[in-house]
C-alpha positions as MATLAB code, in Angstrom:
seq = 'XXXXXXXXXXXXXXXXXXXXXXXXXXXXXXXXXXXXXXXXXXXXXXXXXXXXXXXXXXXXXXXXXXXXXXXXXXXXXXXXX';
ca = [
    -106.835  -67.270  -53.664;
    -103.322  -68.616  -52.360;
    -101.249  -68.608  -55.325;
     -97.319  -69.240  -56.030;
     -94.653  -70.177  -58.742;
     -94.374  -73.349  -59.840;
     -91.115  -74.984  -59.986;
     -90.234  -77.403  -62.738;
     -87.700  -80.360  -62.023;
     -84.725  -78.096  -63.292;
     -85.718  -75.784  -60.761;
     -85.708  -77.859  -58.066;
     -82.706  -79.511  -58.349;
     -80.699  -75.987  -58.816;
     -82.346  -74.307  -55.505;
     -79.724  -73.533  -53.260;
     -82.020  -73.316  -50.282;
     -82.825  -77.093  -51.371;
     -79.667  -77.792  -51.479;
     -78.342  -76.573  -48.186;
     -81.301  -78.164  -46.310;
     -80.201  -81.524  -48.650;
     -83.852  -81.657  -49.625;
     -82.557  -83.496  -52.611;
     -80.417  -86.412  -52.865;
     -78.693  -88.862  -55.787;
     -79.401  -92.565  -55.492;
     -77.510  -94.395  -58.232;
     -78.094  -92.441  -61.110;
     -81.075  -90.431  -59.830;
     -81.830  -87.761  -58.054;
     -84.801  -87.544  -56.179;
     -86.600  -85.822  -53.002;
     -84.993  -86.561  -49.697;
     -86.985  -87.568  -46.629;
     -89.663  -85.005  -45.873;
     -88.827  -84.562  -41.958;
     -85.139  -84.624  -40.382;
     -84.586  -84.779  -37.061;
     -83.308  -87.382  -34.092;
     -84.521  -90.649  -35.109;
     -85.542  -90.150  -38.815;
     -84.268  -92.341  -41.453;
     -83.096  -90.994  -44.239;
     -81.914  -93.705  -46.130;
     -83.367  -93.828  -49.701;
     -83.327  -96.865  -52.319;
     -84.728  -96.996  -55.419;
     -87.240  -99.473  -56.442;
     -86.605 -102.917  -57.825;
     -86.230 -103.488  -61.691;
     -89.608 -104.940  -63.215;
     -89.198 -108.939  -62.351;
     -86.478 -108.717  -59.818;
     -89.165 -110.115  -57.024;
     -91.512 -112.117  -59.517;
     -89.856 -115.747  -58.475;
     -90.000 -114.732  -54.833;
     -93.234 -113.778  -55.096;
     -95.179 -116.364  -57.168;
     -93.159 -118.806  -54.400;
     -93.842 -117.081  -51.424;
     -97.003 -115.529  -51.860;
     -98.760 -117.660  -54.262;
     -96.903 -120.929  -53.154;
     -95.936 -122.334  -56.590;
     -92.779 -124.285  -57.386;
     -90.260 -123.548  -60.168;
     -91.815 -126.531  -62.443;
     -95.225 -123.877  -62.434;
     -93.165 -120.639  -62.643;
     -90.904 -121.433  -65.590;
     -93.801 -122.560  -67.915;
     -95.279 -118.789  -67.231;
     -92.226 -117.265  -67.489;
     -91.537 -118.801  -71.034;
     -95.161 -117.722  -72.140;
     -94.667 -114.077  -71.108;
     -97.145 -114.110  -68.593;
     -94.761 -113.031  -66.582;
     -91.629 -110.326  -66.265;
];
């Protein structure tokens, strides 16, 4: 039976081997795990995801074709973030 410590988050983001290989990286105000693979070519480049609502105009427009004059009525009912 393969077995092996488990690291909590603390753990992680004090390894030193982690470290050197920058296995972890800070994005605004977070850190988080760096691209699995490095190597010619690979993008490391990390964001962090948008804040709940940010795309919900684009969306509903884009995807579900409605205009503002549909959105806003949702929007002021909550239906919608």
């Amino acid at each position: 039976m393969p077995c092996g410590r488990v690291n909590t988050v603390a753990d992680l983001l004090a390894d030193p081997h982690l470290r050197v290989r920058q296995a972890i990286v800070g994005v605004e105000d977070l850190a988080m795990a760096a691209a699995p693979r490095k190597g010619p070519g690979v993008t490391t480049a990390t964001t962090t995801a948008p804040v709940l609502g940010a795309q919900t105009d684009e969306i509903l427009r884009e995807v579900l074709s409605l205009d503002p004059a549909r959105i806003r009525p949702l929007r002021t009912a909550g239906a919608v973030a």
